[in-house]
C-alpha positions in Angstrom: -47.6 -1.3 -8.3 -44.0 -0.5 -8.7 -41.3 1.0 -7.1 -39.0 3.5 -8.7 -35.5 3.2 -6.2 -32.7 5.7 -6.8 -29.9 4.0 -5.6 -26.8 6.4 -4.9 -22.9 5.8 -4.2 -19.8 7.6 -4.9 -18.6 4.8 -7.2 -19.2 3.6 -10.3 -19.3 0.2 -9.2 -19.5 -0.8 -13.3 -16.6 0.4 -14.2 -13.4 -2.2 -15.0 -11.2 -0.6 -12.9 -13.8 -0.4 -9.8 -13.3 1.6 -6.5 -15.3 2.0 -3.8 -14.2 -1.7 -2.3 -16.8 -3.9 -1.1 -19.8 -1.4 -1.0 -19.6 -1.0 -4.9 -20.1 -4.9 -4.9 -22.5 -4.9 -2.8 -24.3 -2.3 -5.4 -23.5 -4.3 -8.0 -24.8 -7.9 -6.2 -28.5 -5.7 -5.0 -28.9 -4.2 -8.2 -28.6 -7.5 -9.8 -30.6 -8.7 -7.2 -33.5 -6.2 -7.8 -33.5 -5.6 -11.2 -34.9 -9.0 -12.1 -38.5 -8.1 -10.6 -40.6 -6.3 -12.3 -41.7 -4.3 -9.4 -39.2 -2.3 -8.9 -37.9 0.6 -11.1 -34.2 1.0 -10.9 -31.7 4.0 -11.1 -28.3 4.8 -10.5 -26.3 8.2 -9.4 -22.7 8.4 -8.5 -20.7 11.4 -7.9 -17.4 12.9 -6.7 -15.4 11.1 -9.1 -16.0 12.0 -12.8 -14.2 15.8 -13.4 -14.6 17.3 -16.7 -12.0 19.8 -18.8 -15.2 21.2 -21.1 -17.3 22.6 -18.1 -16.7 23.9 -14.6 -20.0 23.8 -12.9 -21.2 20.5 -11.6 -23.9 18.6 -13.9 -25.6 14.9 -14.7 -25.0 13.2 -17.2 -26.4 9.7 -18.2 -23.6 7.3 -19.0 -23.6 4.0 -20.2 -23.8 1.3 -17.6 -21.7 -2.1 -18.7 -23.3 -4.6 -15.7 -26.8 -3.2 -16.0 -27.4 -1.6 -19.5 -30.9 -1.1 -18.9 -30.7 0.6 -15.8 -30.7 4.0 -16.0 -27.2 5.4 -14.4 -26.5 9.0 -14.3 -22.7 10.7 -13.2 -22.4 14.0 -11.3 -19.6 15.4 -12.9 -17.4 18.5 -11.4 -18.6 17.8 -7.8 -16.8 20.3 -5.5 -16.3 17.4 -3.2 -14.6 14.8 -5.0 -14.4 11.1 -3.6 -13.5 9.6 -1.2 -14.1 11.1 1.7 -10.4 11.5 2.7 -10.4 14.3 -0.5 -12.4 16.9 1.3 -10.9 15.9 4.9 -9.4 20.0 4.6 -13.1 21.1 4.2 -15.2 19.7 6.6 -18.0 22.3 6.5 -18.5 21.7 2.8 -19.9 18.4 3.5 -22.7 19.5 5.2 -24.1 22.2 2.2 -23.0 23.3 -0.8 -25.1 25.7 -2.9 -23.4 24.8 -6.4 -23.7 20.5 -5.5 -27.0 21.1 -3.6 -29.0 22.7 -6.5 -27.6 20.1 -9.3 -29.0 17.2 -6.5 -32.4 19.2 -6.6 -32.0 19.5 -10.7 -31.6 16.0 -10.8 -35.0 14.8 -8.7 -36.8 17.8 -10.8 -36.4 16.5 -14.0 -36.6 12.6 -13.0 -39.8 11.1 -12.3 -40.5 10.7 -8.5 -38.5 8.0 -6.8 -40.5 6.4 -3.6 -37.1 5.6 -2.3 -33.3 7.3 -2.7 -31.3 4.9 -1.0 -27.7 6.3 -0.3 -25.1 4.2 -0.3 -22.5 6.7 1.4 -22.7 10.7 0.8 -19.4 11.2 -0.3 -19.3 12.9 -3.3 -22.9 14.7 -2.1 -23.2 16.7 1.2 -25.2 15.9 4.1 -28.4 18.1 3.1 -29.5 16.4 0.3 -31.0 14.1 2.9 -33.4 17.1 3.2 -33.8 17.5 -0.5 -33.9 13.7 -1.0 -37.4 13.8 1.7 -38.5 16.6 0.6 -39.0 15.3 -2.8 -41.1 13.1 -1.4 -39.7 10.0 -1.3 -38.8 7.6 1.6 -35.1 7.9 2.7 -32.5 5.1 3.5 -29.6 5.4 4.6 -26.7 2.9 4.8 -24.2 3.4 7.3 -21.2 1.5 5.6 -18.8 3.2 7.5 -18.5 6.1 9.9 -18.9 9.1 7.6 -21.0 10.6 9.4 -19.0 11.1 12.3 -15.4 10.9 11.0 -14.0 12.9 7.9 -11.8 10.0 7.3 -14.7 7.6 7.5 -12.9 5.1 9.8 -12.3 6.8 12.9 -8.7 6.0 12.6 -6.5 8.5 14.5 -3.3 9.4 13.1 -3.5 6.3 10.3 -2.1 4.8 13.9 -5.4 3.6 16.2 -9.2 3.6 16.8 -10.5 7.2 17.2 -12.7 6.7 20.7 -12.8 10.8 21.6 -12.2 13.3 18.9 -11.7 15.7 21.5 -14.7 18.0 20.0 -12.7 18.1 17.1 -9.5 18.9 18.1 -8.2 15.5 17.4 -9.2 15.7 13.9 -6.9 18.7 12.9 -4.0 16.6 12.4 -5.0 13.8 11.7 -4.6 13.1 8.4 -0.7 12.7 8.1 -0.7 12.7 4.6 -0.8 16.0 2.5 -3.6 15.5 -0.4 -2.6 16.6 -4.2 -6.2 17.4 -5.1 -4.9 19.3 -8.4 -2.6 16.2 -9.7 -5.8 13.7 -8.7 -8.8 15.9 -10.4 -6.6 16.6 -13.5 -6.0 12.5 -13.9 -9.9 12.3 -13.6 -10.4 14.5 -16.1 -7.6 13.1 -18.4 -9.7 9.6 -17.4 -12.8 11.5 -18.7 -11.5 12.7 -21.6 -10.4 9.7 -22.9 -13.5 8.2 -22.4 -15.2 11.0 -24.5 -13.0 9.7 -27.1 -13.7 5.9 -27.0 -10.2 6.0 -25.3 -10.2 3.1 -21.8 -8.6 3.9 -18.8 -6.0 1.0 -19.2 -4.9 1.9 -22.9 -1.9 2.5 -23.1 -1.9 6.0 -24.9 -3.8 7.1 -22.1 -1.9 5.8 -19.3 1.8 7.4 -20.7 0.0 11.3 -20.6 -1.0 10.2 -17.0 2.5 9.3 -16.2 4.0 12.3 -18.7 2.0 14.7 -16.3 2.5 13.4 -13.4 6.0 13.3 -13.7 6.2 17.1 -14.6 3.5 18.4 -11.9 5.7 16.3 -8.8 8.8 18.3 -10.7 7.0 21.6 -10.3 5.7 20.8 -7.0 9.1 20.0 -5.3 10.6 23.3 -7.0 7.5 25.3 -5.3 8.1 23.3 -2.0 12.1 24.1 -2.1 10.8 27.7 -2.6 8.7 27.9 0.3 10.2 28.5 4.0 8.2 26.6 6.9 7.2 28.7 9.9 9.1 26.5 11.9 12.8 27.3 10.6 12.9 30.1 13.1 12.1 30.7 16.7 8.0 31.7 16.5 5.5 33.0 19.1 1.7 32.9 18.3 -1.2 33.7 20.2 -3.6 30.9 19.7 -6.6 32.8 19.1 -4.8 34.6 16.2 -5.0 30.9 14.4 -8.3 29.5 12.6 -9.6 27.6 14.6 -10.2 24.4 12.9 -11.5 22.3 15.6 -15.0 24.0 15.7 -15.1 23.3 11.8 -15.2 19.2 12.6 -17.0 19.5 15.7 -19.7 21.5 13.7 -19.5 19.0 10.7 -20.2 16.0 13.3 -23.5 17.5 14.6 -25.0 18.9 11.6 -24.3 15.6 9.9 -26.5 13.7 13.0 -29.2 16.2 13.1 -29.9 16.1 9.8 -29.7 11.8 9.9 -32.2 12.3 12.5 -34.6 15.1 10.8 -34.7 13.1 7.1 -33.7 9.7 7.1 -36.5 7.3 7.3 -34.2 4.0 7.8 -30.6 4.0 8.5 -29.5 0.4 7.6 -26.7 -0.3 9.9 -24.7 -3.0 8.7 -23.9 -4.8 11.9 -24.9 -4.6 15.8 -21.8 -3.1 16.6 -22.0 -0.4 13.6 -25.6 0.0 15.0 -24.6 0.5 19.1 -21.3 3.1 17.7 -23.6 5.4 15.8 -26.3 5.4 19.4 -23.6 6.0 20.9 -22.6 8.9 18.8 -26.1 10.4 18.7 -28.0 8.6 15.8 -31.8 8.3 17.4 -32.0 4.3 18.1 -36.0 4.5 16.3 -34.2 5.2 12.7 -31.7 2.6 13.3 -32.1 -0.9 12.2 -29.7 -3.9 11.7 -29.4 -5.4 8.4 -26.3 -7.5 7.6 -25.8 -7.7 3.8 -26.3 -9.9 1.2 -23.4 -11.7 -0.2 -22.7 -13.8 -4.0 -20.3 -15.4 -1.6 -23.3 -18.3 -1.4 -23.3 -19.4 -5.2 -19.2 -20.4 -4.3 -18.4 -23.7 -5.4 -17.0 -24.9 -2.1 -13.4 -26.2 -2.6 -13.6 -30.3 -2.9 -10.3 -30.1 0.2 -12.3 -27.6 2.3 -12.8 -27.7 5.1 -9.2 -28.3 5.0 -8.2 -31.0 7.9 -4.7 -30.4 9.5 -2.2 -33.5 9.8 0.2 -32.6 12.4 3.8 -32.6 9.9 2.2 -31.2 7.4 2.3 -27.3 6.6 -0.3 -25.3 8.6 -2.0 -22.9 5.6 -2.9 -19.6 7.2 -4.7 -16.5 4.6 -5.3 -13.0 4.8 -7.0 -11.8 1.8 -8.0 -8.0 1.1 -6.7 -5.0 1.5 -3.0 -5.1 2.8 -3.7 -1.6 5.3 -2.8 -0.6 8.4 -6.2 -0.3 9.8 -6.9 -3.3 8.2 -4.5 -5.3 10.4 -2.5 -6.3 7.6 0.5 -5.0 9.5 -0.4 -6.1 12.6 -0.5 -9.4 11.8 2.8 -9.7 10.0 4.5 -8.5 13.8 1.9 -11.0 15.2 3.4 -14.3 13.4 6.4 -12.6 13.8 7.0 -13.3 17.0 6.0 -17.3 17.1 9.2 -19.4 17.8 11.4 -20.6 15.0 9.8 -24.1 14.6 6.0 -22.6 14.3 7.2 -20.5 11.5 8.8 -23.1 9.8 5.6 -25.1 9.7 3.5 -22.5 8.6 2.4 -21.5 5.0 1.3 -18.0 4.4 -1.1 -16.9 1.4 -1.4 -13.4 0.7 -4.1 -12.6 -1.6 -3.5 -8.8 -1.4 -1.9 -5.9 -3.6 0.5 -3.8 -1.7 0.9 -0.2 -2.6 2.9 0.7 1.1 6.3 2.9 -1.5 8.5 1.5 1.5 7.4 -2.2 1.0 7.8 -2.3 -2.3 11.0 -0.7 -2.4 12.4 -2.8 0.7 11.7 -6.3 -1.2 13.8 -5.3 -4.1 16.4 -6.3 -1.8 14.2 -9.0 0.1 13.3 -7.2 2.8 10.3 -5.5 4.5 7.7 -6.7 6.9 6.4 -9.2 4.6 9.5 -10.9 3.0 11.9 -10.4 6.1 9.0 -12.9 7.5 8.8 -15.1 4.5 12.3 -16.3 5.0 11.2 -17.8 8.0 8.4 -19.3 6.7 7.9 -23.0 4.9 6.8 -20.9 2.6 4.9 -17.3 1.3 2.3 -17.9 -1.5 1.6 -14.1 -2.4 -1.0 -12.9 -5.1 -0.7 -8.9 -6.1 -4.6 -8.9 -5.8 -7.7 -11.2 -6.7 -10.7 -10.9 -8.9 -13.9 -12.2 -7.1 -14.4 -15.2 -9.4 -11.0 -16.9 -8.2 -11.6 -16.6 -4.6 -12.5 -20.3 -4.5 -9.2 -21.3 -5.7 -7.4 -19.4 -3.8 -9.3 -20.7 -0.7 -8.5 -24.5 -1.8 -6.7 -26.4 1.1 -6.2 -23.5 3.6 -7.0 -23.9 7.3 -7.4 -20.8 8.7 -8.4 -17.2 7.3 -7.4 -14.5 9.6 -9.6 -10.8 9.5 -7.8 -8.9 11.8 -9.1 -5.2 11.4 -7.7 -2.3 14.0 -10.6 -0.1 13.2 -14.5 -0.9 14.0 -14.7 -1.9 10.3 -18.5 -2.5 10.0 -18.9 -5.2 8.4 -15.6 -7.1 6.1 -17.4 -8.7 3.4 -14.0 -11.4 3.0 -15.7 -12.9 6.5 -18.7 -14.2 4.1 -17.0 -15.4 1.8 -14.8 -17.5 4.0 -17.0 -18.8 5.7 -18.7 -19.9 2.5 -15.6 -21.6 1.5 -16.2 -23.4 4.8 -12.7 -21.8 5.7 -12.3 -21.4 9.5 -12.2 -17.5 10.6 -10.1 -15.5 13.3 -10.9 -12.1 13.7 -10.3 -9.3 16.1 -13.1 -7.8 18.0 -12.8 -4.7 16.7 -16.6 -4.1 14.1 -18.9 -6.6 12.8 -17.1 -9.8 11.5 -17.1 -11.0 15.3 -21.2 -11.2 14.9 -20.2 -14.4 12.5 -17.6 -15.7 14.0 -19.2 -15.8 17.3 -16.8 -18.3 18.8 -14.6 -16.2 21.8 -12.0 -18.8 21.0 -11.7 -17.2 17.5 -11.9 -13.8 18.3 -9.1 -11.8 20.2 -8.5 -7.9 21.6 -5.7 -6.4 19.2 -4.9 -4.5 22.1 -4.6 -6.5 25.1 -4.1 -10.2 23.6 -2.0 -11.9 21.0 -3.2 -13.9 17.5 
């Protein structure tokens, strides 16, 4: 007997220029995985992050799958909630239905052959009901609970882009919380410029391609800051407002949250939490504990060829090599632990070797070590020295890993489960992480794992 297994995430996980960080790997690595057995049948759906200029409605479309040609991989393009999550923070209701997204889902499993299981990856760039539609097509329903969507627009229930979200304040805390005002119509229009070009055998790293993207983007900011100059805030005068003259947002997110649970609890089979501590947040949130079950992921982190100088021994007069590697974020910790080292006395510093394996996007950073400054280079000149890499593909992690000591994971947020712990560890590089999510369930040790909050590095 076989298995036909709809497999669903926002992100195109085969494309060159990837998103969806280590979930789409993860994809890619079980798909990999599963494709070699005969017994099970294999699709693909992502959505929320192909836009079209041709039509407006949302459709499928089969494209062409580089990792896995023969598995059939279909795009939802025109989604009204594009992805990631952050997109449609504004709209929180629209992530529970949408007519227009709801009936191209139900298209979709109309047309295909049944699937005994959709497993969803996230629902970002669907909305919560097609859980419903997903069981009542008959199939079996997993659900893997790769971050906090469910309960947090921004999917990491990170208040203010500042610290962990523990009480949302029945939604009153999730009004302003997003500090950052979204250009939807600059990012959908570089989609569809990104589609386009595809259409016309046209990558989205050629060069033709990439100087329209800048060409427009230059002239939309240009027309955006005349608009803004033309518009007169609310708050330039003295203002008096009854409150219950305002929309009132906060029963929008407090809606959004329940919804989102009950329908968890009504359709999904299995949710796969990724960790013990994802699993006890989302029970403690309202996600019945029979549907939960704990299933860390798989990793290619295994087939690493382990570094001939790892584990790494220390000689005291030699430099102490210290890494963080991934996503150079607030929430992350990447911030964090710059003040962190920071503040060790002049002669630790001067002993200590820091790799970066991380691309930094923070506008201030960049601009600030022009002139070398910023958090990171202001530190380097204390260092014995700063080895920095502007990203990483998978394939080099090994290298990168050679000779160091320690690899630091030092999230902020209950990150579920950082997939860089594995493959530390599987360089047989020593870990320090926070408490905060899962990558304490490996590390295990207390003398490795510290409160970001009430203890130091």
């Amino acid at each position: 007997m076989s298995y036909r297994i709809l497999y669903y995430n926002w992100a195109p996980y085969f494309k060159e220029t990837a998103s969806g960080g280590g979930v789409s790997l993860y994809c890619k690595n079980l798909i990999s995985q599963l494709s070699q057995k005969d017994k099970y049948k294999l699709s693909f759906l992502y959505s929320g992050h192909d836009y079209s200029y041709l039509r407006k409605q949302p459709y499928i479309k089969q494209v062409s799958n580089k990792s896995h040609p023969r598995i059939p991989t279909f795009s939802l393009i025109n989604s009204p909630l594009p992805a990631p999550a952050y997109l449609t923070f504004n709209t929180p209701l629209e992530c529970i239905k949408n007519s227009a997204l709801d009936q191209c889902f139900q298209k979709f499993l109309d047309t295909q052959e049944p699937f005994q299981i959709i497993h969803f990856h996230s629902l970002e760039g669907l909305t919560a009901n097609c859980l419903k539609l997903a069981k009542e097509s008959g199939a079996r329903v997993i659900f893997s609970l790769h971050n906090y969507w469910a309960l947090c627009p921004q999917v990491n229930l990170w208040n203010l882009e500042n610290t962990h979200c523990s009480d949302y304040l029945n939604g009153r805390a999730c009004i302003a919380c997003l500090p950052v005002k979204i250009d939807l119509d600059l990012l959908l229009t570089l989609r569809k410029l990104d589609h386009l070009g595809e259409l016309i055998s046209l990558d989205e790293q050629a060069l033709a391609l990439k100087l329209i993207k800048k060409i427009y983007t230059f002239f939309h900011y240009k027309l955006r800051q005349s608009r803004i100059s033309q518009t007169k805030s609310p708050l330039n005068k003295a203002l008096e407002i009854t409150g219950t003259n305002l929309p009132q947002q906060a029963t929008f997110y407090h809606h959004r949250r329940q919804e989102i649970i009950s329908l968890i609890n009504h359709y999904v089979d299995v949710a796969l939490s990724v960790s013990e501590r994802t699993t006890s947040i989302y029970t403690q949130y309202g996600i019945e504990p029979v549907r939960l079950t704990t299933q860390y992921l798989g990793t290619k982190a295994t087939q690493f060829l382990v570094p001939t100088k790892n584990p790494a021994k220390y000689s005291p007069g030699q430099p102490f090599q210290l890494i963080y590697i991934g996503q150079a974020r607030r929430d992350k910790g990447f911030y964090f632990l710059l003040e962190e080292l920071r503040c060790l006395s002049e002669e630790e510093l001067s002993s200590l070797e820091l790799v970066i394996a991380s691309k930094i996007t923070d506008k201030a950073e960049l601009e600030m070590a022009i002139e070398q400054k910023g958090r990171l280079l202001s530190l380097a000149q204390s260092l014995h020295r700063l080895r920095y890499y502007p990203g990483y593909s998978y394939e080099k992690i090994p290298n990168i890993l050679s000779g160091v000591h320690l690899g630091v994971v030092p999230p902020l947020w209950e990150d579920n489960l950082p997939q860089i712990t594995f493959e530390l560890l599987a360089c047989r590089v020593p870990v320090l992480c926070s408490n905060r999510g899962g990558a304490q369930e490996f590390v295990r040790h207390p003398a490795f794992i510290f409160d970001p909050l009430t203890s130091c590095i």
